[in-house]
N, C-alpha and C positions, 0 to 999 in steps of 0.2 A: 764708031769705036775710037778712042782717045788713044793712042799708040806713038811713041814716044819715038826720035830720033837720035841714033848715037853720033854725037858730034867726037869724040876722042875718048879712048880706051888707054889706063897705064896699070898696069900691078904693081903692086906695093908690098903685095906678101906670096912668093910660092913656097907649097910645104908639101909634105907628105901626102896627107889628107885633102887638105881645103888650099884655095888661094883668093888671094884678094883681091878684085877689081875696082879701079874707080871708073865709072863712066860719067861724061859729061853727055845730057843730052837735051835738045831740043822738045818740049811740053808742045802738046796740038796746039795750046793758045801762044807761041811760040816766043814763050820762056824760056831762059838755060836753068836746067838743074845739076847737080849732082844725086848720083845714084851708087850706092856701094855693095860691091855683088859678088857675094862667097860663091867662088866656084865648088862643086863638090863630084865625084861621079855619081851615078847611078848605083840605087841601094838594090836590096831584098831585104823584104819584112815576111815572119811565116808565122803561122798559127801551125804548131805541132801537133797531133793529138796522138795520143796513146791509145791502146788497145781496148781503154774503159772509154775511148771519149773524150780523158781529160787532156785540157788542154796544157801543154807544158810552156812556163814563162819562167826566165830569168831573174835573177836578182842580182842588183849589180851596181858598185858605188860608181857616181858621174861625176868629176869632177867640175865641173863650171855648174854645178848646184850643189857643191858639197854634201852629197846627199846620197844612198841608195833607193832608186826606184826599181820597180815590177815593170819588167818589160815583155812583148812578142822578143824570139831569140829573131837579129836582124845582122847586117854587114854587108860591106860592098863588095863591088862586083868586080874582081879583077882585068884589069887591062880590056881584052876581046872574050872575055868569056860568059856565057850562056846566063842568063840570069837564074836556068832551072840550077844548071851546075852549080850557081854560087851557093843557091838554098840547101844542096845535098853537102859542099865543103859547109858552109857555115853553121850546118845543126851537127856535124861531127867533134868541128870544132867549140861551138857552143854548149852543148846539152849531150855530146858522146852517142846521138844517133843516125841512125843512114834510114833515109827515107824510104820505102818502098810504093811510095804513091807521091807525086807532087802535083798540085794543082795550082793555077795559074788562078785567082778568083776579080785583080785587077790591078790598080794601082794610082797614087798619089804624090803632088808635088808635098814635099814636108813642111818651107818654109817661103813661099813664095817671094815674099817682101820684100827677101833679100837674098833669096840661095834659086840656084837650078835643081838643088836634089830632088832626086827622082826615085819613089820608092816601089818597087815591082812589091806585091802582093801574092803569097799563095799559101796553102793550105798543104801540110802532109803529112801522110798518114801510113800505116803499115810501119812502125818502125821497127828497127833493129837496134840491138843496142855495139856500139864500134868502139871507138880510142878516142877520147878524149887526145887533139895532138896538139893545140895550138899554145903558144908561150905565155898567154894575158889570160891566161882563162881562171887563175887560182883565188880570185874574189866569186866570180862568180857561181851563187848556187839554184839550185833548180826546183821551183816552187809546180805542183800539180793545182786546176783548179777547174770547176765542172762549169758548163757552159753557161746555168743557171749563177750562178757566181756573178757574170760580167757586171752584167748593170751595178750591181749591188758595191763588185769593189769601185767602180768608176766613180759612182756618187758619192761614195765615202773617203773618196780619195788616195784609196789604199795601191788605185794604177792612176799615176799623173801624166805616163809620159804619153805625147801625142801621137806620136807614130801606131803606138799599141793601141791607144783608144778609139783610133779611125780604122786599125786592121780589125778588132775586136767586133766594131758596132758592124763593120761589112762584113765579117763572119756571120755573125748572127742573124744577119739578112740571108747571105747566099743559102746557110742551113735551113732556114724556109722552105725554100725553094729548089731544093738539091739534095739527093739520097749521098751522104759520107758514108765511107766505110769499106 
């Protein structure tokens, strides 16, 4: 395995969200390169489902694609806290529901290339409906869609974003495999 050397480490950007690494590193064939490495924490991404099934996703404009996409409802993981917890704060905050099932189904790096994020994966179900409470949330609105749906908006391009298309297609696997409900 080709596994890379860090010869020097400086930041160039700390923020709120993300920060910005440069690393200098040593290649096996022992080249120097530069490598630039968005730090970010560790996420949650969830598949919600409703009491039919359906699966609830987000709508919601993104600014660095000028655009709104169909998203899984996702967010990070506060300081030391639970990854299940973040999924039960972030569907209250996102879509106004409190889980009464959460499932743990896996989980993915987002952007390797260039980031560490790390997105926890689950599945939850039983919901309640709670308070919308969070301050960002007045773009976003909440599309319902049956499981037989995925493939179909994937391909049509109706859901671009990646995070949702990698939780979606491993939904659709674990549901194979696995009594929901």
């Amino acid at each position: 395995m080709a596994e890379e050397t860090t010869i020097s480490s400086r930041y160039v950007y700390k923020g709120r969200v993300v920060n910005l690494r440069i690393d200098t590193v040593r290649e096996a064939d022992g080249r120097e390169s530069t490598r630039e490495i968005v730090e970010h924490n560790p996420c949650i991404a969830v598949i919600p489902l409703d009491d039919e099934g359906n699966i609830i996703l987000v709508r919601q404009y993104r600014k660095p694609i000028e655009k709104e996409l169909l998203e899984i409802p996702a967010g990070g993981i506060d300081g030391n806290e639970d990854p299940e917890a973040a999924v039960r704060r972030e569907l209250q905050e996102e879509i106004g529901y409190l889980p009464g099932r959460v499932i743990r189904i896996g989980g993915f790096y987002s952007t390797p290339g260039f980031s560490n994020e790390y997105l926890y994966l689950f599945i939850a179900s039983d919901l309640t409906p709670g308070q919308l409470y969070a301050e960002d949330t007045a773009g976003i609105s909440i599309v319902r869609i049956k499981p037989r749906q995925i493939l179909r908006m994937i391909r049509s391009g109706e859901i671009q974003d990646a995070k949702s298309i990698a939780g979606l297609l491993y939904f659709l696997d674990y549901r194979k495999k696995h009594v929901l409900g």
